[in-house]
N, C-alpha and C positions, 0 to 999 in steps of 0.2 A: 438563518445562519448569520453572526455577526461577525466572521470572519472562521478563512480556513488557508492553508501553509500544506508545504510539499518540502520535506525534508529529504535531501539527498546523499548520501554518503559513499561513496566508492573507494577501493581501495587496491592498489598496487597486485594483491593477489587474484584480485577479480573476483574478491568477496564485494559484496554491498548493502544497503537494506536502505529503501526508500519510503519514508512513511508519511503519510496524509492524515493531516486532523481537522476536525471540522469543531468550532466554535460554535454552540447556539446561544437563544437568548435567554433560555430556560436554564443556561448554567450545566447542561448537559455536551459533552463530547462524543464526535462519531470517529471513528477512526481506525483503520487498517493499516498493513506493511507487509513490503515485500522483500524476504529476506539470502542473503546465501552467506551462509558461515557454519562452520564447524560449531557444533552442539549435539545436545544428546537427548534431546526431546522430539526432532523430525529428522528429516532430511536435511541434506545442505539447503537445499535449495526448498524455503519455505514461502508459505502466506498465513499471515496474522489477519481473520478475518472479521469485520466488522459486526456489529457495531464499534465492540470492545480493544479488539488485538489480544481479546485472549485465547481468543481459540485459534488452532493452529494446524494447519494441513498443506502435504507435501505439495510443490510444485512442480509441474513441468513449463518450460519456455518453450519456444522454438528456436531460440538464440539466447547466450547470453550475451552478446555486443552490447554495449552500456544504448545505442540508439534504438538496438529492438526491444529492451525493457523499459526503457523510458517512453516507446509507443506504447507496448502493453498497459503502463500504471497509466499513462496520460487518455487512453481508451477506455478505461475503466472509472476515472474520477470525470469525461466527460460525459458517462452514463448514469454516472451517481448524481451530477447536476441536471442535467436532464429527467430524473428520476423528481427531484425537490421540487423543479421549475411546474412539471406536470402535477404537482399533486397541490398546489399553490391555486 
C-alpha cells in the first residue's frame, strides 16, 4: 500500500458517509464506506463493501453517535491493516 485516507462527512441531519481508500503500488484501489442517507437502492443506513464500494448491504449500528461509528469504521480499517501486515 502506497498510501491510504479516511474520508469523513457529517452532516447537520445526522446523515453521513465515511469512506476509506487504500492506494497500492500495482495501481489498484481498495476501498469501502459507510453510508446513512436517503436513496433508493438500500436502506438509509448502508455499507459499500470492499474491495470495490460497489456492492451494497443494509447496516445495522448499535448507535448512531458520530463517536460510536467512528469506533465501528476505525475497528474495522484496524482489522484490515492487521489483515495486510499478516499476510506480508
Amino acid at each position: 500500500m502506497t498510501a491510504a485516507r479516511l474520508d469523513i462527512r457529517w452532516f447537520t441531519t445526522g446523515d453521513f458517509s465515511v469512506h476509506y481508500v487504500e492506494e497500492h503500488e500495482d495501481g489498484e484501489r481498495w476501498e469501502c464506506r459507510w453510508d446513512r442517507h436517503p436513496n433508493t437502492h438500500n436502506t438509509r443506513l448502508h455499507f459499500h463493501k470492499p474491495p470495490t464500494a460497489t456492492e451494497i448491504t443494509d447496516l445495522e449500528l448499535p448507535s448512531l453517535h458520530p463517536l460510536e461509528v467512528y469506533s465501528t469504521v476505525l475497528t474495522a480499517i484496524e482489522q484490515r491493516i492487521e489483515t495486510l501486515w499478516s499476510a506480508e
